[in-house]
N, C-alpha and C positions, 0 to 999 in steps of 0.2 A: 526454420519455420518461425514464424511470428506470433502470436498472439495475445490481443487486447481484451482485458474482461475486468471488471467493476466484484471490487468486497463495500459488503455492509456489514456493522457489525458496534456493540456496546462496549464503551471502555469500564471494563468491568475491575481490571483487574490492574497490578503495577505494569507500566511497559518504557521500557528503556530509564528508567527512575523517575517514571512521572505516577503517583498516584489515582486511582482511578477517579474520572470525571462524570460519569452515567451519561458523559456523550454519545448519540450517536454519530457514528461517521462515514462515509461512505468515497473510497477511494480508487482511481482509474489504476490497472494494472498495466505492466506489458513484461513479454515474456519472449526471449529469443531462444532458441531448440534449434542443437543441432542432432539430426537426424541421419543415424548411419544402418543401415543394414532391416529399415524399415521400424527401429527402434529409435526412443529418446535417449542419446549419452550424455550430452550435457543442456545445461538450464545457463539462463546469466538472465535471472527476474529484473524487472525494475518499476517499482512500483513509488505512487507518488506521496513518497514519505513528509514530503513537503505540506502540500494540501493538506494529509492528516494532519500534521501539528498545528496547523490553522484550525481544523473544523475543532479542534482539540482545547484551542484558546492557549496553547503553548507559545505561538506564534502569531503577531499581528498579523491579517490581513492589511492587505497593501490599500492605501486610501485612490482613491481617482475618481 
């Protein structure tokens, strides 16, 4: 199974050694599930850790 869904949310706090920014940020998820016995066994998230570090100001956004 697939699935695609959006976090919002305030950098309130330290994350991966970045000191918090009181940015907001708001980033696209996706999420693959495999699904056995009508149950979720496993997860493999991926979410766009990239984008946050931009909306974050960690990361330039790209010029064009």
């Amino acid at each position: 199974m697939l699935t695609r869904f959006r976090s919002r949310g305030t950098h309130q706090g330290e994350l991966w050694g970045i000191p918090p920014t009181g940015r907001e940020v708001e980033i696209t998820n996706m999420s693959m599930s495999r699904i056995e016995g009508g149950k979720m066994v496993e997860e493999w998230p991926a979410p766009d850790r990239l984008g946050m570090m931009q909306q974050l100001g960690v990361i330039d956004q790209p010029s064009g």
